[in-house]
C-alpha positions as CSV (number, residue, x, y, z in Angstrom):
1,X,23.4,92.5,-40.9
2,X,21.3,91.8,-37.9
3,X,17.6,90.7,-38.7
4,X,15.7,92.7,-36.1
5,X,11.8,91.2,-34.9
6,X,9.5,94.6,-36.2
7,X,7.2,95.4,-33.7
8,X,9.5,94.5,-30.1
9,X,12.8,95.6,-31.0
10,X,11.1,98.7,-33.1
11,X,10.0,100.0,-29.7
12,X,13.8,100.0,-28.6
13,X,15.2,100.7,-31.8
14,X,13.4,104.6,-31.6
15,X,14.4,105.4,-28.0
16,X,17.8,104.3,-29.4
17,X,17.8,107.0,-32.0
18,X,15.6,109.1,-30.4
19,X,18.8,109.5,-28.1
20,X,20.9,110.6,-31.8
21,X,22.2,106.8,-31.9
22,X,22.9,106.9,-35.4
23,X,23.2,103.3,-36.1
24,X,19.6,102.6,-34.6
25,X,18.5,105.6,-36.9
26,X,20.3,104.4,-39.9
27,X,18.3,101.0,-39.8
28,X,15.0,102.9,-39.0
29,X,16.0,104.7,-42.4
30,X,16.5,101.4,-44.2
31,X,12.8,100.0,-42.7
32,X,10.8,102.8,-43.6
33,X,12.8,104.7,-46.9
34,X,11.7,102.5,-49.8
35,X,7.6,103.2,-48.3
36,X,8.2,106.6,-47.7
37,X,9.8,107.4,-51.1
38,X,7.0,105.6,-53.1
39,X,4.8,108.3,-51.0
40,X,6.8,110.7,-52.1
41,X,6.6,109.9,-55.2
42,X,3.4,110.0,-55.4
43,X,3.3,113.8,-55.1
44,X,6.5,114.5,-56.7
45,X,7.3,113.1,-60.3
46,X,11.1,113.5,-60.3
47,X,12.7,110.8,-58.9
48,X,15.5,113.1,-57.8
49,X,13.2,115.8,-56.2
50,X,11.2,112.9,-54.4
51,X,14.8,111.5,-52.6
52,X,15.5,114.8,-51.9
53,X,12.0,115.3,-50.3
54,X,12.8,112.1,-48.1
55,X,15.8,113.0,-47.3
56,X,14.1,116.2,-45.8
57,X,11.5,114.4,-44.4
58,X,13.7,111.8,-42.5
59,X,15.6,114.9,-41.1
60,X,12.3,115.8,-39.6
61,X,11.6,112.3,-38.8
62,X,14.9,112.3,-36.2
63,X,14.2,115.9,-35.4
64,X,11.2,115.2,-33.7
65,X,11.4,111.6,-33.2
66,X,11.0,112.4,-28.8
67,X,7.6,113.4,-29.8
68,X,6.2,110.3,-31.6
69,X,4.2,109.3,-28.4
70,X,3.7,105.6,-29.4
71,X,0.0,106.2,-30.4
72,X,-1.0,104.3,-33.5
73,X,1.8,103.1,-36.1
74,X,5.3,104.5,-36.8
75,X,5.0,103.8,-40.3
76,X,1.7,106.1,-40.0
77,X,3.3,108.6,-38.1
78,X,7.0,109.3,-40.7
79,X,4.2,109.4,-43.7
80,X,2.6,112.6,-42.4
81,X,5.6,114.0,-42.3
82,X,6.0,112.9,-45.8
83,X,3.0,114.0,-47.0
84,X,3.3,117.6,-45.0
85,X,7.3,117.6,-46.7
86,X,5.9,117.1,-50.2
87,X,3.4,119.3,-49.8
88,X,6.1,121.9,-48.6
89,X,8.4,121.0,-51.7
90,X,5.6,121.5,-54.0
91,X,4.7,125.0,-52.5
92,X,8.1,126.2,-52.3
93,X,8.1,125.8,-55.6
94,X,4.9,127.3,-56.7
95,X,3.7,124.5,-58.2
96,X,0.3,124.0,-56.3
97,X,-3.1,125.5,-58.0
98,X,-6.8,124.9,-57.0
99,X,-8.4,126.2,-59.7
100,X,-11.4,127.1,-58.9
101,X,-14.4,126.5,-61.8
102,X,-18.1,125.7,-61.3
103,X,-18.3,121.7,-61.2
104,X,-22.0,120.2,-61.3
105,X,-21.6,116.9,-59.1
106,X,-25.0,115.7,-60.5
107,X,-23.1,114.1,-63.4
108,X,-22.0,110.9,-62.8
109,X,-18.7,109.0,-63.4
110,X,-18.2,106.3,-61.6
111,X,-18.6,103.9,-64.9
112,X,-16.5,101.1,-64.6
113,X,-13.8,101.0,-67.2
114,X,-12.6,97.4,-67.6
115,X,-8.6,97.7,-68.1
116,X,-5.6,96.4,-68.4
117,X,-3.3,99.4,-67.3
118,X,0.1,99.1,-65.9
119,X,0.7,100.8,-62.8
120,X,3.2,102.7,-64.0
121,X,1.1,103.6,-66.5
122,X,-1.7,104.7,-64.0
123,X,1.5,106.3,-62.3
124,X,1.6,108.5,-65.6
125,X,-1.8,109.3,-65.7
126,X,-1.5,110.4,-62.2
127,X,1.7,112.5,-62.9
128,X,0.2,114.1,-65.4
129,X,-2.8,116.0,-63.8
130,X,-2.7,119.6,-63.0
131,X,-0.3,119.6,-59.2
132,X,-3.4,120.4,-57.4
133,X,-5.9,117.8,-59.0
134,X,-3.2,115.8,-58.1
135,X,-2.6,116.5,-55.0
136,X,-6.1,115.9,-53.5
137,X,-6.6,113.2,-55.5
138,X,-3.9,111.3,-53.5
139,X,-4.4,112.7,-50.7
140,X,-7.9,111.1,-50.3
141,X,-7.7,108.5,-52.7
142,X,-4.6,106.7,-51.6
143,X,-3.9,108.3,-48.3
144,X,-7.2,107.7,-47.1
145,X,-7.4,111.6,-45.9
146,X,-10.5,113.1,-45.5
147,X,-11.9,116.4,-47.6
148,X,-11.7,118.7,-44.0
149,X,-8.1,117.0,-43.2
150,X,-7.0,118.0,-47.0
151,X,-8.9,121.4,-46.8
152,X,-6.9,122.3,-43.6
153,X,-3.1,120.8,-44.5
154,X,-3.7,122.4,-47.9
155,X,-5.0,125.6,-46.8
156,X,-8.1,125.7,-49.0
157,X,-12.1,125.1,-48.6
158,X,-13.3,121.6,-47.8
159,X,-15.9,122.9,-50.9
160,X,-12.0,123.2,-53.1
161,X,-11.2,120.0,-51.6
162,X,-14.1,118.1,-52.7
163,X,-14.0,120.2,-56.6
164,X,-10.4,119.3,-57.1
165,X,-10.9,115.7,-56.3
166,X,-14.1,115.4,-58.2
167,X,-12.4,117.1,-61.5
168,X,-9.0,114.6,-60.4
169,X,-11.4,111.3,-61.0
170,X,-13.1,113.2,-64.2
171,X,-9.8,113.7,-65.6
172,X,-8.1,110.3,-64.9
173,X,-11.3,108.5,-66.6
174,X,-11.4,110.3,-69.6
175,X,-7.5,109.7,-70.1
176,X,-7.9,105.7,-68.9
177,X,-10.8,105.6,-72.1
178,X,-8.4,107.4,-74.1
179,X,-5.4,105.0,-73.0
180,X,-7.4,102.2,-73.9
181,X,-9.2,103.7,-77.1
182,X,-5.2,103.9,-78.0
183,X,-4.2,100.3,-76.8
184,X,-7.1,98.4,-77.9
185,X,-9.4,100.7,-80.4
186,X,-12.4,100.4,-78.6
187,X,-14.3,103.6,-79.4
């Protein structure tokens, strides 16, 4: 296997499959798939589903490749595609809610909870929130999206946006205290 130098050759490796050169788009695959699935993952909590998302999303990827103008990173560019294919996925399937409740903001929760959690764990905790606590939680919290970005690829208010995150966080601390009121007895 050839090592290839990222950024120089990268440049030459996407005209390559930009043109359908499928060897040039098979290592682009093998750079970018392990990322892209752990951001797919993030959204989807099958395994299976979440390779098939990627799958999806790579066929975009080469699709549409003559279009990536160069402007800011590759990697940036293929995981909004991800994102938008997950997001896709999930609607498909019916699986997004925004409830929509009464929140009062004033209360405050960003108490530090000292603990030792597993990332997979934390991956759990994630998994199980409602899809569209979920789905704005990740969206701003580890994407780095902002609430009107979220509110327009999500088609909902930036007021939901902001709710659903807000009641995401809420969630995931009570279940982290729980977690370690299990693993440790604190109380």
């Amino acid at each position: 296997m050839k090592v290839i130098q990222l950024h120089n050759n990268e440049i030459k490796l996407i005209q390559k499959a930009a043109k359908n050169n499928r060897e040039a788009q098979h290592v682009l695959y093998e750079l970018h798939a392990p990322k892209m699935l752990s951001v797919c993952r993030y959204y989807i909590k099958d395994v299976q589903q979440a390779e098939e998302v990627l799958l999806n999303g790579f066929f975009k990827v080469f699709k549409h490749l003559k279009s990536f103008k160069g402007e800011g990173s590759f990697e940036g560019w293929i995981r909004r595609i991800m994102v938008r294919e997950a997001i896709s996925y999930l609607r498909g399937k019916k699986k997004l809610e925004f409830p929509v409740e009464d929140v009062d903001f004033k209360q405050n929760y960003s108490d530090s909870i000292n603990s030792n959690i597993a990332v997979a764990e934390i991956q759990q905790l994630i998994d199980s929130l409602p899809e569209g606590y979920k789905m704005v939680f990740i969206m701003y919290a580890i994407e780095g999206y902002k609430h009107h970005e979220i509110a327009k690829m999500l088609q909902i208010s930036e007021g939901t946006s902001k709710s659903q995150l807000y009641k995401a966080r809420q969630l995931l601390q009570q279940k982290i205290k729980d977690l370690n009121n299990t693993n440790y007895g604190a109380n």
